[in-house]
C-alpha positions in Angstrom: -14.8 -32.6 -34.7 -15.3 -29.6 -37.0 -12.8 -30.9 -39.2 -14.0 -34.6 -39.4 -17.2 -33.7 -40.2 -16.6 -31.8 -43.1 -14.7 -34.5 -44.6 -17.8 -36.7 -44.5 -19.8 -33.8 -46.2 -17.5 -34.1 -49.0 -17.1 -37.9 -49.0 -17.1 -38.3 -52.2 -15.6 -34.8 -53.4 -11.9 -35.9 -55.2 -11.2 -32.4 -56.8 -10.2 -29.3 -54.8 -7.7 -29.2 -52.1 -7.6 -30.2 -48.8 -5.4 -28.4 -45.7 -2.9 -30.1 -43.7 -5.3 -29.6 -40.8 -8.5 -31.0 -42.2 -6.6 -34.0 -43.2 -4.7 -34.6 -40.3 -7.7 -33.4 -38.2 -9.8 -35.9 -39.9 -7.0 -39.4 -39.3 -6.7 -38.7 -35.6 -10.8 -38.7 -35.2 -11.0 -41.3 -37.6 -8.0 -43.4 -35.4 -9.9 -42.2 -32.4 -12.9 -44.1 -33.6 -11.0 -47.3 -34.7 -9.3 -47.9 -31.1 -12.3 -47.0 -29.3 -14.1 -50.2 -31.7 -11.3 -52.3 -31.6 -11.3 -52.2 -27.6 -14.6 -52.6 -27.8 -14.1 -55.6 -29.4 -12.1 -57.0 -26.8 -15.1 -56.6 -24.5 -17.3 -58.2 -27.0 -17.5 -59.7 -30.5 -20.2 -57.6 -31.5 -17.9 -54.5 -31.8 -15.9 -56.6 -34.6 -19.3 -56.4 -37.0 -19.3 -52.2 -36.1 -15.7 -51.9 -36.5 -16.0 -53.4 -39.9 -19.2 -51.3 -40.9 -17.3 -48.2 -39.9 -14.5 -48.9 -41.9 -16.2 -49.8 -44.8 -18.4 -46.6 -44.3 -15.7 -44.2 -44.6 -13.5 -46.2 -47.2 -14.7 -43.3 -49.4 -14.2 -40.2 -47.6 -10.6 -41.7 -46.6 -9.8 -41.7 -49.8 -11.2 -38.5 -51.4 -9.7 -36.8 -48.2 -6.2 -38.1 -49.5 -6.5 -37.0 -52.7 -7.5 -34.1 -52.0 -4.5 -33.7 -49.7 -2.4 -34.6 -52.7 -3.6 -31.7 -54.6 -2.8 -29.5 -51.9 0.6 -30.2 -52.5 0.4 -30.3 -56.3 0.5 -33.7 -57.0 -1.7 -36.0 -58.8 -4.5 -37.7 -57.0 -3.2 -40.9 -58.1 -0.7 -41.2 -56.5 -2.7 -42.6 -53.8 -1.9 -46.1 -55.7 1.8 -46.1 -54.2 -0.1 -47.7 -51.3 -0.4 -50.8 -52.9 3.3 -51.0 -53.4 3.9 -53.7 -50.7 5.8 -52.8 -47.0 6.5 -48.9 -48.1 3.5 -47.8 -50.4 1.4 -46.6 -47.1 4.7 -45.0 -45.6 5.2 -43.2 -48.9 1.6 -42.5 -49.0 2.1 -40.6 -45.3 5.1 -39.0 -46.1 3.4 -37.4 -49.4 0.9 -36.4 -47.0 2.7 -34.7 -44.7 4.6 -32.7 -47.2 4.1 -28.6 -47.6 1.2 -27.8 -49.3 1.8 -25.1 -52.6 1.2 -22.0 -51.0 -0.5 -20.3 -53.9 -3.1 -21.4 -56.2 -2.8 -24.1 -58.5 -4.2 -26.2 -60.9 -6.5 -28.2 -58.5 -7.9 -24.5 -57.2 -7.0 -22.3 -54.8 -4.8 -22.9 -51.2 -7.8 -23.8 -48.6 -6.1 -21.6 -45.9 -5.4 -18.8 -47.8 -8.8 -18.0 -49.8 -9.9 -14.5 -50.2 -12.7 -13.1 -50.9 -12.1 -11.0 -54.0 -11.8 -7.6 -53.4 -12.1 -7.9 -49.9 -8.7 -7.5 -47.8 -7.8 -9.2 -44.8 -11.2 -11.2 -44.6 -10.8 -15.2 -44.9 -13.2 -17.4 -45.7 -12.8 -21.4 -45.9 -15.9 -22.8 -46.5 -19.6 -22.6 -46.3 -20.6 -22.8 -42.6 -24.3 -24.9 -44.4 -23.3 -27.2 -46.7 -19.4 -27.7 -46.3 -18.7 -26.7 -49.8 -15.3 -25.0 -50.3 -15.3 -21.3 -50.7 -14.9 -20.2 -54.8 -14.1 -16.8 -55.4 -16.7 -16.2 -57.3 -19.3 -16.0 -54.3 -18.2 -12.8 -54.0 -21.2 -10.2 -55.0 -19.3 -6.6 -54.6 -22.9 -4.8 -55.3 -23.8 -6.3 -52.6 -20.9 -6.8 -49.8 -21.7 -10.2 -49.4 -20.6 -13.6 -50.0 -22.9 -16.3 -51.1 -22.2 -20.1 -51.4 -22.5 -21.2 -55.2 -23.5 -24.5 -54.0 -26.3 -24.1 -51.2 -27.0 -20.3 -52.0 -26.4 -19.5 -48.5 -25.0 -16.3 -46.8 -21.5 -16.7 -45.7 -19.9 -15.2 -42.7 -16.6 -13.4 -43.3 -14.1 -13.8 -40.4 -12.6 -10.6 -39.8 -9.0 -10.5 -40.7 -6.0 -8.7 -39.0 -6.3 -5.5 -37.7 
């Protein structure tokens, strides 16, 4: 739920990069939620209307989330358009999606996984446990041996690393 929640914080977020987990983390909630409307809606027609809301709620986020995920893997967020391509744009869509990500940084910032904090070996940090916002390497203050968020100014935990 972690996962799917953070997408919504950034819902409207189309730069940065975006792990294979969070995305995929993020459909099978989201596919979750549409089944469990759609049988709904075969109990009554009032789930149809919430269905529809829902849909049209996260229309958005879907799509930042995909771009995003494009990034990952170093390609242009508009390439999300192939899914208009009718019968094979969304399979080419999924199949972008589920390629490797670029394991080092690149132009649309650094890997999500694999963000250090400078200077500090072994420690990883992902993203700001208040606000969601992705972790920048500049949050790092080595005067003081913390790591604050550039976005919500708030302290963030580092995980320790291997021993």
């Amino acid at each position: 739920m972690h996962w799917y929640v953070s997408v919504l914080r950034k819902y409207a977020v189309f730069s940065g990069r975006a792990s294979r987990r969070e995305f995929w983390m993020f459909c099978l909630v989201h596919i979750a939620i549409g089944v469990g409307l759609v049988i709904g809606f075969l109990l009554g027609e009032a789930f149809a209307y919430l269905f529809l809301l829902y849909q049209a709620a996260l229309l958005l986020p879907t799509v930042s989330v995909f771009i995003r995920r494009f990034h990952d893997s170093n390609r242009s967020g508009w390439w999300i358009l192939v899914v208009f391509i009718p019968f094979i744009g969304g399979i080419v869509v999924l199949a972008l999606a589920a390629t490797a990500p670029d394991p080092n940084d690149n132009k649309y910032g650094p890997a999500p996984e694999m963000a250090t904090a400078a200077g500090v070996v072994g420690e990883t940090v992902l993203e700001c446990p208040h606000c969601g916002a992705p972790y920048n390497p500049g949050d790092y203050r080595p005067d003081t041996l913390h790591i604050y968020c550039s976005v919500c100014r708030g302290e963030i935990e580092r995980s320790p690393g291997p021993a």
